[in-house]
N, C-alpha and C positions, 0 to 999 in steps of 0.2 A: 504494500500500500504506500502513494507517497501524497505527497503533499503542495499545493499550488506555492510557488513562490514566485517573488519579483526582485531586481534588483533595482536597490533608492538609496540614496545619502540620509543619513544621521537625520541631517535640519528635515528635508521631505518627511519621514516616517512620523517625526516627531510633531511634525504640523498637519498629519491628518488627525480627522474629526473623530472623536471614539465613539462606539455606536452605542444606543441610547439602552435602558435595560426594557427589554419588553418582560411581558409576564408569558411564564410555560407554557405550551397547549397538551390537551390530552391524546392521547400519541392517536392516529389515523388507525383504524382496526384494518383497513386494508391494508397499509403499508407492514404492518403485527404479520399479518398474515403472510408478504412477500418473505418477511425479514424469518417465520417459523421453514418456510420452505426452504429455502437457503442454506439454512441450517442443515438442514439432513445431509446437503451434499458432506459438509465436514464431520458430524457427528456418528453416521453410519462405520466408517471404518472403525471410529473406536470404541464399538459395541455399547455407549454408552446408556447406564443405567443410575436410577436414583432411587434414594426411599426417604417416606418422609416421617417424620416424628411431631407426633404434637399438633400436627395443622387442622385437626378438625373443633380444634379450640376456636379456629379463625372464619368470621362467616365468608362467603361464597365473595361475595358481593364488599366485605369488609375491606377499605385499603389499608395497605402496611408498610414499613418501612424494610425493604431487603437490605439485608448487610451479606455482603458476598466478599470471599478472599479473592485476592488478584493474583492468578499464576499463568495466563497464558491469553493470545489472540480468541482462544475458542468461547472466553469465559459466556461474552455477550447471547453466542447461538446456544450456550448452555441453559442461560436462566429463559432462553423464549421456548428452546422444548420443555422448561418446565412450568412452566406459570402461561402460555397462551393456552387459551385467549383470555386472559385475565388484563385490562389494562394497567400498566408504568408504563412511569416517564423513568427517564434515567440520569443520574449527576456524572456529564460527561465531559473531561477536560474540553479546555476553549479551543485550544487548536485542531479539537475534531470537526469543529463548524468552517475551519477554513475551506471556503469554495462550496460549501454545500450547506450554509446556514437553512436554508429554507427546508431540506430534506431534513435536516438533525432535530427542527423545531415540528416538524409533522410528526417525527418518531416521539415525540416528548422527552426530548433530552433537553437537559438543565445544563448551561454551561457553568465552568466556575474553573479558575487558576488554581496550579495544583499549589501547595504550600502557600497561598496566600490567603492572609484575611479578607474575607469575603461575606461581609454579613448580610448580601442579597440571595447567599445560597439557600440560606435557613429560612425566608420568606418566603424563597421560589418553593422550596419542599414542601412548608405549608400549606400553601396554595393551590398546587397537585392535591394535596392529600385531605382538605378540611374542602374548598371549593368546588374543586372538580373531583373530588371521591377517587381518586386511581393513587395508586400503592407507586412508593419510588423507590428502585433500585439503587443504592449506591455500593461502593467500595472503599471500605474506610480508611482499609491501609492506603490508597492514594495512587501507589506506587506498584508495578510487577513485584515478586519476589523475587531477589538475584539469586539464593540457594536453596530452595525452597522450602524456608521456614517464613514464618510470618515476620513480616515487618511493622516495624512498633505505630502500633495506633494514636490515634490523636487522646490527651489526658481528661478526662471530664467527658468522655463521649458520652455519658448518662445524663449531662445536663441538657442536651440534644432530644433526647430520647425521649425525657420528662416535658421539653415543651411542644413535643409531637405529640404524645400522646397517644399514641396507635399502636397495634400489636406490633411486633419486632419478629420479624423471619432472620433464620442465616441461611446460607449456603454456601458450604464448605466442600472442596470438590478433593477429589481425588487422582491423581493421573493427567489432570490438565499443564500439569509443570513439567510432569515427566518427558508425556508428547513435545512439547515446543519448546522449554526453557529459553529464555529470554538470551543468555550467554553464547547459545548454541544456531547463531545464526540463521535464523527463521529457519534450520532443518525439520521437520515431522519425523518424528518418532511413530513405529507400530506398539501404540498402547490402549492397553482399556481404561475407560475416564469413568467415573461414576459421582455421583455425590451424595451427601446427605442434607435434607431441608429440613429444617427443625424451626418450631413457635418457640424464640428464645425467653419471650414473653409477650400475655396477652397485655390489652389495655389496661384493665385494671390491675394489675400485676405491677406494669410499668407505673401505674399513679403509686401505689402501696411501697414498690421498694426503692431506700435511698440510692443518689447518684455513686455511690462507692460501691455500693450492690450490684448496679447495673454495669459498671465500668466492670468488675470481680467476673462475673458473665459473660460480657463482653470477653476477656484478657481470654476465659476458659474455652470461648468458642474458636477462638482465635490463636491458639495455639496445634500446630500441626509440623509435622516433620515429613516433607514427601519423600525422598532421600530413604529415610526408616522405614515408610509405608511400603516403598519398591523393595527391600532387604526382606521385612517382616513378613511380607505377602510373595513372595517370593517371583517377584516378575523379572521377568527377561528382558533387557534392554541390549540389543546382537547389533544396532546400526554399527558400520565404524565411522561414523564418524561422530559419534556420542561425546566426544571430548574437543570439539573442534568448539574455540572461542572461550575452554574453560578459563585461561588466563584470565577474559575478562573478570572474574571474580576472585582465583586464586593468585593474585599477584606478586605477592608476597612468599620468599621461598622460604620454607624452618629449618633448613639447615644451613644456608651460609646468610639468611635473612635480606639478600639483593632483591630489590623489589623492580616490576618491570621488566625481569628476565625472562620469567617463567612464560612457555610457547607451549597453548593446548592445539593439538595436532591429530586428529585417527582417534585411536583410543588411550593417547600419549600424553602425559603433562611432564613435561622437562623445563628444568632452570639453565639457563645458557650460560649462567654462570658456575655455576660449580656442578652441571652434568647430573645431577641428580635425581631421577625420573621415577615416573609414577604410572600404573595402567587404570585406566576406569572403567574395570570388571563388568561384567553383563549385569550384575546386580545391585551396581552403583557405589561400588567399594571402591576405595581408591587402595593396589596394591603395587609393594616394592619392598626391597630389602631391607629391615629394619625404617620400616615407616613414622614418619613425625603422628600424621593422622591417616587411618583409615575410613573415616565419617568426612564428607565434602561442606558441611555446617559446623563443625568443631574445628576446621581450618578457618574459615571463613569470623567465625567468633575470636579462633584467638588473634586474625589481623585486626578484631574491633580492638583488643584488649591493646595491642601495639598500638594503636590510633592512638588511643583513650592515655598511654603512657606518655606518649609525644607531645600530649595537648597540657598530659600536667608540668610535664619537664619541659614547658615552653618550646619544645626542640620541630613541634609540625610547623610544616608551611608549603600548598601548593605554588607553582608560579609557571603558569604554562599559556605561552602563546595558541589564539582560536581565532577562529573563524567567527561570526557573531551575525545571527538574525535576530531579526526581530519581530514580537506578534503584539500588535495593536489594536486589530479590528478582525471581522473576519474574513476578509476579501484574498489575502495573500499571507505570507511569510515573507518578509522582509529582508534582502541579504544585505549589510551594510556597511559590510567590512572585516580588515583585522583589528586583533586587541591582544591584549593582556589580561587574565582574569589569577586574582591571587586570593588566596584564601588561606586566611590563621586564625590566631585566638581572638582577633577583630573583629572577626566572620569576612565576606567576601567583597573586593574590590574590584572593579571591572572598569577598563579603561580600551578609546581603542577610537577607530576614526577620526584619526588626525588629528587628534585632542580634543573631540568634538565630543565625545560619550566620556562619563565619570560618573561613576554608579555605586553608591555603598550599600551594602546590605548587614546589619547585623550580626550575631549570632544568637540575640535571642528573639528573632525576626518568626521563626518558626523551628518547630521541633525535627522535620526531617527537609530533605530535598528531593526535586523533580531530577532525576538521571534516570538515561536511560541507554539500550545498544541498539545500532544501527536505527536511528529514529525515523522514520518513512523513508527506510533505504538510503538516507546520508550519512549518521554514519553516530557511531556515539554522543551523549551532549548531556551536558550539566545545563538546567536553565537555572537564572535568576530572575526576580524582578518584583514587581509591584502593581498595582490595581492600576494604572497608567499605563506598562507597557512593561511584557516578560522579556527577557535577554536568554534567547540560546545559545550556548558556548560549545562550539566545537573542538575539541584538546585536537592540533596540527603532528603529535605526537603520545606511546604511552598508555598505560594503564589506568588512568586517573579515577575515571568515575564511580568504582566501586567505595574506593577508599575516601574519595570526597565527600561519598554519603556518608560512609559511617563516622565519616570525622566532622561531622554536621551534627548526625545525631546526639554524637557523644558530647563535643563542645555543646552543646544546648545542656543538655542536662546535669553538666559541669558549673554551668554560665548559672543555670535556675538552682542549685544546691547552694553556690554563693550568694544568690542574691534573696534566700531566703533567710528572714529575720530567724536570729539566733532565741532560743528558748533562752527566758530568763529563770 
């Protein structure tokens, strides 16, 4: 899939008009219906199947709020084979309105910037859900998962919850990460996908239990290791080239610790620096001789822990030349030059267009970030930005964007431990 762009200077982008907020519509039953057909063509090969728990708490007719984990391109045809002909709208990044605003607002999708403050999202979902009666799918992790465990949800999502007021669905899939992983170069994997749908709570449930209850619920639903589920369950993963792109997540090597080096290849992850290689088993094991880790999420955690040490011993700091668009409205994607984009205990700097662009962001701007691989077939990219105008960074070299997330995440939660008043 890619994406409309144009190419404009700094001043141009930044002198066009932003477009004005309209209110959601309720999605087109015809188009529901395009969008459930469709679906089969990708769903059929992976024998996909679901069960549901709990849902007959929920009336027919009742809207709710879906909360679905983000692991794969398929999620979207997943939740229409399961809930059509039921109407949602859906809370779907803004850059998916680029070029096709009018088809995304018949579908009832809600735009909103991913990591940014957005307090028309939470109006927009109401409005779906109290006016027009139709249930809204969202994804609260925000973000794909790069290893397929869950990524950290937003804090207080119970306060969310309490002034919706409506039953709460999840959808927690299984094998949709396995097939596609985000890392692994838009490949298809031969996998079976399944999920489970569960009434995480009814309405009154939701009024009755507190925001740390609901968050507790939340954390429980939202906890999954697909990695484990492919071991435990014993599926076979025979592509070769199941390991092509794993760098982008394992970057970091544990035994001579050069980062950057490491080249996923076939079924091969090797560090180019000190030669030391690794196979990605049919069953998702990572083996070799005397192995650092055998589990691809126990690597991936202990590069957070290295993050996380860097940021306290002052010692991180990205600083890598990109490429840089821009999304302002939704007509195109913006190219508008080179830059600079650095990022430390400061949070993120972004400089670049002749001197013309100067961008600060934070680090307690927000709890995670927008990255992503190969972004409508360009190519990696960290966005930044603001309810004005997001900044996509293209790194011109490198591994960055796995570790700039975690070193996002971690610096926030660093940044929020300090600046919380000390018990007296």
């Amino acid at each position: 899939m890619k994406i409309k762009t144009q190419q404009r200077t700094y001043e141009q982008v930044m002198a066009l008009p932003r477009p004005k907020h309209r209110d959601p519509l309720k999605p087109l039953w015809l188009l529901q219906l395009v969008v459930r057909f469709l679906a089969i063509f990708d769903l059929f090969p992976t024998k996909f199947t679901y069960e549901t728990h709990g849902m007959e708490q929920i009336g027919k007719k009742e809207p709710c709020l879906i909360l679905m984990n983000h692991s794969s391109f398929i999620d979207l045809k997943i939740a229409s084979k399961i809930f059509f002909p039921k109407p949602y709208g859906i809370v779907c990044t803004s850059d998916g309105f680029v070029g096709k605003s009018w088809l995304m607002r018949l579908l009832g999708c809600i735009p909103t910037q991913k990591f940014v403050s957005d307090v028309s999202l939470i109006r927009d979902m109401e409005y779906l859900l109290k006016k027009k009666r139709t249930s809204v799918l969202m994804y609260p992790e925000a973000s794909y998962s790069f290893d397929g465990t869950a990524t950290p949800l937003p804090r207080k999502m119970g306060v969310l919850l309490k002034k919706l007021n409506v039953p709460v669905v999840t959808v927690i899939t299984q094998g949709a990460f396995a097939r596609d992983p985000l890392y692994n170069c838009l490949q298809k994997r031969k996998v079976t996908v399944r999920a489970d749908v569960t009434c995480l709570a009814t309405a009154q449930q939701v009024k009755e239990l507190t925001v740390a209850q609901l968050d507790e619920l939340l954390d429980k639903a939202f906890s999954f290791d697909n990695f484990r589920y492919q071991q435990e369950n014993n599926i076979v993963i025979n592509e070769p080239f199941r390991a092509d792109g794993l760098n982008r997540i394992l970057y970091r090597c544990p035994h001579c610790h050069a980062e950057g080096q490491t080249e996923g290849k076939g079924i091969m992850l090797t560090c180019k620096a000190c030669g030391k290689t690794y196979t990605l088993d049919k069953h998702g094991y990572l083996v070799a001789d005397e192995p650092a880790f055998t589990h691809i999420p126990d690597w991936y955690a202990w590069q957070r822990q290295q993050v996380r040490k860097e940021l306290e011993e002052g010692t991180y700091r990205l600083e890598k030349n990109v490429k840089i668009a821009m999304l302002v409205d939704t007509k195109a994607l913006y190219w508008v030059g080179d830059g600079k984009l650095i990022h430390d205990e400061n949070g993120f700097h972004l400089t670049g267009c002749d001197g013309k662009l100067d961008y600060s962001q934070g680090p307690l701007s927000c709890y995670g970030l927008y990255a992503d691989y190969y972004w409508y077939e360009i190519g990696d990219v960290i966005c930044i930005g603001n309810k004005d105008a997001l900044y996509y960074c293209f790194p011109a070299d490198g591994d960055v964007v796995a570790k700039t997330r975690l070193a996002t995440e971690e610096l926030y939660k660093l940044k929020k431990r300090r600046k919380a008043p000390t018990a007296v």
